[in-house]
C-alpha positions as CSV (number, residue, x, y, z in Angstrom):
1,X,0.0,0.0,0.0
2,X,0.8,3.6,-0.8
3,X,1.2,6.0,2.2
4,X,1.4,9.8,2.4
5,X,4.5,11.0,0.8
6,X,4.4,8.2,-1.5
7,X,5.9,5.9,0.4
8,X,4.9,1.9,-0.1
9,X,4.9,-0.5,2.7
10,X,3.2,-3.6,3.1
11,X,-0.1,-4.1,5.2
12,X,-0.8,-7.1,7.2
13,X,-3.9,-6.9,7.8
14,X,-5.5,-10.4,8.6
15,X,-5.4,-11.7,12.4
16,X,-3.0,-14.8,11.5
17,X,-0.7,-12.9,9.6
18,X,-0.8,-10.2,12.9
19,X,0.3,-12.6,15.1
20,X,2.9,-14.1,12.8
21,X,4.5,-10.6,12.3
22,X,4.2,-9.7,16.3
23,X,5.2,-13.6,17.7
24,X,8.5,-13.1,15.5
25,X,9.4,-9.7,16.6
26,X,13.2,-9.6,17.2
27,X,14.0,-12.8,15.6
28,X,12.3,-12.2,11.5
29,X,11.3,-8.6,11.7
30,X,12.6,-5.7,14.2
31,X,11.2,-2.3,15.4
32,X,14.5,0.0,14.6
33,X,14.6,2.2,11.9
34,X,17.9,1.4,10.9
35,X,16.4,-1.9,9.5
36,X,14.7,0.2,6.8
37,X,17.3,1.2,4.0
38,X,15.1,3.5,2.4
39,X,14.8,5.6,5.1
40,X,18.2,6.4,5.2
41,X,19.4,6.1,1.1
42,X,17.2,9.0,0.0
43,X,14.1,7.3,-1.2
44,X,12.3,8.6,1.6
45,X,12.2,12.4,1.6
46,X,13.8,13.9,5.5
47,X,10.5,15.8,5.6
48,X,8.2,12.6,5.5
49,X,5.7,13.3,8.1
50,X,5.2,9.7,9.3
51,X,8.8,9.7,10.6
52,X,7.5,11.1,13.4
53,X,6.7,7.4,14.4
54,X,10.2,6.4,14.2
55,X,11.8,9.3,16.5
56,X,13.6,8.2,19.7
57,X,15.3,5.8,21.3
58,X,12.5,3.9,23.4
59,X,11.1,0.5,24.1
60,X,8.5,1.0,21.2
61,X,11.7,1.4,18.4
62,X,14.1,-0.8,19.5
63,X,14.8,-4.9,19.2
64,X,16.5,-7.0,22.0
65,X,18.3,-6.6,24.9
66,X,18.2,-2.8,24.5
67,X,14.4,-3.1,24.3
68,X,14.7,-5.8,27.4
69,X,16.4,-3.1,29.2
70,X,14.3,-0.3,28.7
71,X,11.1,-2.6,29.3
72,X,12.2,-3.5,32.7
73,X,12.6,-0.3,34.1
74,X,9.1,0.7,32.7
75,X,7.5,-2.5,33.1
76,X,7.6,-1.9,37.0
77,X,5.6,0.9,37.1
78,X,3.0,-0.6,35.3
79,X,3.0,-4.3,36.8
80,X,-0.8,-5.2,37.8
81,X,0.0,-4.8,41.5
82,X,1.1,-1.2,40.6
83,X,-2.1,-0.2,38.9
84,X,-4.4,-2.1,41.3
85,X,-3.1,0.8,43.8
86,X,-4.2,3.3,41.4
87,X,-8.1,2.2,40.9
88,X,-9.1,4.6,44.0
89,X,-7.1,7.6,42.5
90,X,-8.9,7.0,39.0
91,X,-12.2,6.8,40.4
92,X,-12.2,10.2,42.6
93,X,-10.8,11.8,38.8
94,X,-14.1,10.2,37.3
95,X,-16.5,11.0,40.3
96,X,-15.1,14.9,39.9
97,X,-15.8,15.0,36.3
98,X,-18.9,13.3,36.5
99,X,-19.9,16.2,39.0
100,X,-19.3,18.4,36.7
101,X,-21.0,17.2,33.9
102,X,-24.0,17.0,36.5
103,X,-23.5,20.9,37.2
104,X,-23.3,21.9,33.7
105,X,-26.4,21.9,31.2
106,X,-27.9,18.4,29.7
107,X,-25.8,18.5,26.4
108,X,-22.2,17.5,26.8
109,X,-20.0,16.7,24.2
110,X,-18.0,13.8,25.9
111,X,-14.5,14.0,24.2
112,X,-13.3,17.1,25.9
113,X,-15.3,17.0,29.2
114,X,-14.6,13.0,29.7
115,X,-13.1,10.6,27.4
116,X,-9.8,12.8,27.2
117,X,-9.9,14.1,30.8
118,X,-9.7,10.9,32.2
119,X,-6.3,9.3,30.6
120,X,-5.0,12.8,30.6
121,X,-5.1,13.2,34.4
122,X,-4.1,9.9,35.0
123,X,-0.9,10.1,33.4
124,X,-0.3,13.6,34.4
125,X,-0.5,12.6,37.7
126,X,1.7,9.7,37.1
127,X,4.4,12.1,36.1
128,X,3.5,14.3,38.9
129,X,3.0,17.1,35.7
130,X,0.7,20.1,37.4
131,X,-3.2,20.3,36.2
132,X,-2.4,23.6,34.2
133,X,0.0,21.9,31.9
134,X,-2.8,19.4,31.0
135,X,-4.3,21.2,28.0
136,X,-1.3,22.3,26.5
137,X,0.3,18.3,27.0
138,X,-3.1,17.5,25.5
139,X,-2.6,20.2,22.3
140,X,0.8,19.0,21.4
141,X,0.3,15.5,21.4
142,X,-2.4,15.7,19.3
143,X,-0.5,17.9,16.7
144,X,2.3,15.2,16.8
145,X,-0.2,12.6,15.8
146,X,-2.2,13.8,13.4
147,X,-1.2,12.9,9.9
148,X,-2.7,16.1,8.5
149,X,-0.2,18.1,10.4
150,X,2.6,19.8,8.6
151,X,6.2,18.4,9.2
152,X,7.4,22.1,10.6
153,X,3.8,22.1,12.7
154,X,5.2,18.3,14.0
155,X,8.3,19.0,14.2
156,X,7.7,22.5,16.2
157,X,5.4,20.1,18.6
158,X,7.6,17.6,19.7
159,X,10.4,19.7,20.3
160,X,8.4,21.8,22.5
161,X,6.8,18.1,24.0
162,X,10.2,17.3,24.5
163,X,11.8,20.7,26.1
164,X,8.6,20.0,28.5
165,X,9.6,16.7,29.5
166,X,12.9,16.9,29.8
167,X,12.5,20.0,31.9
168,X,10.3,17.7,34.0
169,X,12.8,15.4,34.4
170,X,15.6,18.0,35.6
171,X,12.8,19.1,38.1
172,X,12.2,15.6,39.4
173,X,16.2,14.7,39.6
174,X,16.1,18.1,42.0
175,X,13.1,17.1,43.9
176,X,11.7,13.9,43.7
177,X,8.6,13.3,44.5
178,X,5.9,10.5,44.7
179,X,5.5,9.7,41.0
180,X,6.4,8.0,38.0
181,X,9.0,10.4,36.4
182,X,10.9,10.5,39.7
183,X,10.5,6.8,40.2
184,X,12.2,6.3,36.6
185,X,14.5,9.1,37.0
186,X,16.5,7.5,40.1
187,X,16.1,3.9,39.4
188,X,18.9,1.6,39.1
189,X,20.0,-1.8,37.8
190,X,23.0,-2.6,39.2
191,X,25.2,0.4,37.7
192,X,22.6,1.0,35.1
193,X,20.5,4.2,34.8
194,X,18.4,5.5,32.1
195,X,20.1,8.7,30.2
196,X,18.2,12.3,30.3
197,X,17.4,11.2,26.4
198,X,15.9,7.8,27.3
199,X,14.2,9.4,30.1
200,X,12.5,11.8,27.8
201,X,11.6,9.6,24.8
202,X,10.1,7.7,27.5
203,X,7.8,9.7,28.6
204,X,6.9,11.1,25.4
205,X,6.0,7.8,24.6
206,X,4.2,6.9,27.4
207,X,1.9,10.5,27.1
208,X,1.4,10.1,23.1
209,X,0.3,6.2,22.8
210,X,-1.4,5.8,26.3
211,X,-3.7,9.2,26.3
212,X,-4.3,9.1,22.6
213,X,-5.5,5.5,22.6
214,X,-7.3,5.4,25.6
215,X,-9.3,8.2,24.6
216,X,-10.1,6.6,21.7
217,X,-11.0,3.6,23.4
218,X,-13.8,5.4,26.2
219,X,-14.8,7.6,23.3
220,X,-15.7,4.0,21.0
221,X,-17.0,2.5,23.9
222,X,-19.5,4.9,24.4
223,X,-20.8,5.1,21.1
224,X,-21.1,1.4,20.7
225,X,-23.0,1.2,24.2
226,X,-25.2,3.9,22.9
227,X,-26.5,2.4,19.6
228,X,-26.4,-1.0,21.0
229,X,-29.0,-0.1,24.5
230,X,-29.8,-3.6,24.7
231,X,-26.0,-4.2,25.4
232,X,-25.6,-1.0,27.5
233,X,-28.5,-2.7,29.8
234,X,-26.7,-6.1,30.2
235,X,-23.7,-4.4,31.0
236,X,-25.2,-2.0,33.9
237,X,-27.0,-5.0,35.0
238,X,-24.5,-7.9,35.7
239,X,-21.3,-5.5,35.8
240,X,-19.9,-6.7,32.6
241,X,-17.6,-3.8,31.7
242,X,-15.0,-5.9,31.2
243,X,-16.7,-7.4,28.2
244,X,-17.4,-4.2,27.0
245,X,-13.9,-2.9,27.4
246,X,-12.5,-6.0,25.2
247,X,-15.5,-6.5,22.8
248,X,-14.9,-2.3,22.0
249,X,-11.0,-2.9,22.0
250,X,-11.7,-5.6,19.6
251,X,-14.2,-4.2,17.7
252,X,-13.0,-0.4,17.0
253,X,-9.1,-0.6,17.9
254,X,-7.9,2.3,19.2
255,X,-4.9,1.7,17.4
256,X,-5.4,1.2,14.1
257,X,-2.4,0.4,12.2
258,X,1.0,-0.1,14.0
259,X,4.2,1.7,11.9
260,X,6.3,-0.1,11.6
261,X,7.9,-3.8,12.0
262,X,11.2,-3.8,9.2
263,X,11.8,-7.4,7.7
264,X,15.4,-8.3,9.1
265,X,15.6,-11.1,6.2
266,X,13.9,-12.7,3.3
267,X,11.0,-14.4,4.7
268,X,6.8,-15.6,4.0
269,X,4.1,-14.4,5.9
270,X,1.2,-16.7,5.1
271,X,2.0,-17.5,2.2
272,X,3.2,-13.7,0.8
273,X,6.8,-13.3,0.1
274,X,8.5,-10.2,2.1
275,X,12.1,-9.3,1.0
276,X,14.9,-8.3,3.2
277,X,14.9,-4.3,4.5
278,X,11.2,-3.7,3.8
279,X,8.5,-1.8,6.6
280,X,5.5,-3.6,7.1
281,X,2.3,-1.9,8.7
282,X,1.0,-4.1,11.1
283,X,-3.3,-3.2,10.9
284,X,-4.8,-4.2,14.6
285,X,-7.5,-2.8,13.2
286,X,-8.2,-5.9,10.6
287,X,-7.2,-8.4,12.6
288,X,-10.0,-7.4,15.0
289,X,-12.6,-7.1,12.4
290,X,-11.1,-10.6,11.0
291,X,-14.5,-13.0,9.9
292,X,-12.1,-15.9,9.7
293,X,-11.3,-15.7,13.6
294,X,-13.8,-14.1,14.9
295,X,-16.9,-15.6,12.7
296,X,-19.5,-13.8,10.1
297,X,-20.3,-11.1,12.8
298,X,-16.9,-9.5,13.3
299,X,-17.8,-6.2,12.6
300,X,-20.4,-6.3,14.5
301,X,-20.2,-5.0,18.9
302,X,-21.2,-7.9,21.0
303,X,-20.3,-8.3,24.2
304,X,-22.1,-11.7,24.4
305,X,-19.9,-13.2,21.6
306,X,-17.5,-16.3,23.4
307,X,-14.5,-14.8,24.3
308,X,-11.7,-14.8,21.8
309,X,-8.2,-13.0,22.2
310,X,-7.7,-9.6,20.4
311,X,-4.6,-8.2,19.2
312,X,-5.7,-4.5,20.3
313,X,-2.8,-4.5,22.6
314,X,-0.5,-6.0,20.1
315,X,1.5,-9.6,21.0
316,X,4.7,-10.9,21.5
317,X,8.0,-8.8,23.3
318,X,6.2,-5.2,22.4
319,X,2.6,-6.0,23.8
320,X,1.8,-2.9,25.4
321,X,3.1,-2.6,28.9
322,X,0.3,-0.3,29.3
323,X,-2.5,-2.1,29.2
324,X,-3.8,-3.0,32.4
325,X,-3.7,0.6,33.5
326,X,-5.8,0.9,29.9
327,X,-8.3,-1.5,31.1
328,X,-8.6,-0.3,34.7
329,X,-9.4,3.4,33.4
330,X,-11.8,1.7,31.0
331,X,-13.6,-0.4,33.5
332,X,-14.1,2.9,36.1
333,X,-14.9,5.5,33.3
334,X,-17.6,3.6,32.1
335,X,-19.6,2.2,35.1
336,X,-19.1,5.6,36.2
337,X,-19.9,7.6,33.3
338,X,-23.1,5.2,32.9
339,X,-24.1,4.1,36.2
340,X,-24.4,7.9,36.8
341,X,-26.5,9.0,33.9
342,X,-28.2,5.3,33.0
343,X,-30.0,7.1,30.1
344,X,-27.1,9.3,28.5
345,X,-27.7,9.3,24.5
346,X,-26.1,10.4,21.3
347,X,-27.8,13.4,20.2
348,X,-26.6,12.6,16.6
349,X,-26.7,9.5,14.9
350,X,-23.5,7.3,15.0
351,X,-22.9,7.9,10.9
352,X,-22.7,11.7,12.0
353,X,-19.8,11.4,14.6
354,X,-16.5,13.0,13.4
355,X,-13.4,10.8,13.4
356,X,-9.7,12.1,14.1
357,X,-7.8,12.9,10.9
358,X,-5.0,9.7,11.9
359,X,-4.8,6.8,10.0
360,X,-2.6,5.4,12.5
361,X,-5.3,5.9,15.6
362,X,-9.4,5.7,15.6
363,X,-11.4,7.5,18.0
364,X,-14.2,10.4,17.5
365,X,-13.3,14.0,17.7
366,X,-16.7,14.7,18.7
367,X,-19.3,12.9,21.1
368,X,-22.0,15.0,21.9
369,X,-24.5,13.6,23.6
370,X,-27.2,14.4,25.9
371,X,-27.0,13.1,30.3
372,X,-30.7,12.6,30.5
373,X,-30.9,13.1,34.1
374,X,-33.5,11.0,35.9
């Protein structure tokens, strides 16, 4: 396929080939850019938006024992035991949003007052980052991922995202505090530390792919459980949010498409020959919506369906560390958002909800919707 820029890749889009791709990361294909010859020989122009997706030196663009590395210090903080011990914090952020949705007017358009609130205070607090840096965090991360952004408008972003963070970091090295950023900032592994640039590609990483996508994911969730009521009511009823959180992951992937994974030889994935040095774009997207694993009704939000494993959080070495903080904030946000206002509707009609310009993440820009307050 043909992305912007004219750049062709290869698109795996079928839940079998997924998984082949993803259980042979590090062996048959690898996430660092230096894999990718045309990146560097001058096919691929230096102004190339998308390379926005390779910067850094973090766990999500490197192979191996540097990836091992890097994964254990950030694997701790997000360990189920860790996040358990933050379920109390992330309900009081939903109970205080909730109140003021209740102390506004009826209408509400959920993206701003909800769906993005929540993952953005979370991981703010996390960092220990103060509530009037939230917007701005919020502004620059979604210029750095929209694909409709120009390169200087991206490029402008990230260095100011960065400048942010690393400031951050010099603060927390000064004073540390309760959080994650000072946590990572004085760990140790034997005589191992994290540099000032792995500490800040870190974090960048950590605020574009788990607010973005979490946002995404509340903001799909919603709209599914409001066209689907019959759904919505089984849910409320037997407490089944974690169906809904998986069926919606599944269903309406938060992430998309996954750049890149580079072939590190000359290999066959099912059955398609992929030469040596190429980029393939992994679609988590297609393998969720895959008839031939999960049945004629793929496409279709069912939270009844008998559970099969998605691929939402990807598979294999790089399966997102984040992901049972994901879930938790998924679970809370919408038992609260729902068991608050039982009868909250779309005041548009699901074909009228605006999408993000990203081909890389899916979520609405918009969710307006109206509390019905009994």
């Amino acid at each position: 396929m043909e992305l912007p820029g004219s750049v062709v890749v290869w698109a795996v889009l079928s839940h079998e080939a997924v998984k082949e791709v993803l259980g042979n990361d590090n062996r048959v294909f690898g996430k660092d850019k230096k894999h990718w010859p045309a990146l560097h020989d001058g096919t691929i122009a230096e102004d190339w938006p998308l390379r926005t997706f390779l910067h850094g030196n973090h766990i999500n663009t490197t192979d191996g024992t540097d990836h091992r590395r890097l994964r254990d210090y950030f694997g701790d903080a997000f360990s189920p035991r860790m996040v358990a011990a933050l379920a109390e914090r992330v309900r009081e952020i939903v109970t205080t949003l909730l109140d003021s949705a209740e102390a506004g007017g009826d209408e509400i358009d959920l993206v701003p007052a909800f769906t993005e609130q929540v993952p953005m205070r979370v991981i703010c607090e996390l960092y220990g980052v103060p509530e009037s840096a939230h917007a701005l965090l919020r502004q620059r991360a979604t210029t750095v991922l929209s694909h409709t952004s120009t390169p200087e408008a991206v490029h402008i972003a990230r260095s100011r995202l960065h400048e942010y963070l690393g400031d951050l970091v010099d603060q927390k090295r000064a004073e540390p505090g309760d959080d994650l950023t000072s946590a990572l900032v004085h760990a140790r592994r034997g005589e191992d530390r994290l540099s000032h640039t792995e500490l800040v590609d870190l974090l960048c990483l950590t605020l574009l792919a788990g607010h973005e996508t979490t946002a995404h994911a509340l903001a799909n969730s919603i709209v599914s459980l409001c066209t689907h009521r019959d759904q919505l009511a089984l849910a409320a009823r037997d407490g089944l949010w974690s169906k809904v959180v998986e069926e919606s992951l599944r269903v309406s992937s938060p992430v998309q498409a996954n750049p890149f994974r580079f072939s590190l030889r000359e290999t066959t994935v099912c059955g398609v020959d992929i030469p040596r040095g190429e980029a393939l774009l992994v679609c988590l997207g297609g393998a969720g919506t895959d008839p031939n694993q999960y049945g004629p009704t793929a496409g279709e939000f069912d939270i009844t369906r008998q559970p099969s494993p998605h691929l939402s959080f990807a598979y294999g070495p790089h399966f997102c560390a984040g992901a049972p903080l994901a879930r938790l904030e998924g679970r809370i946000a919408l038992s609260g958002l729902f068991g608050r206002f039982p009868d909250l509707d779309l005041t548009v009609g699901a074909k009228d909800i605006p999408y993000r310009s990203n081909f890389v993440t899916y979520g609405p820009a918009s969710v307006p919707a109206r509390l019905n307050r009994r």
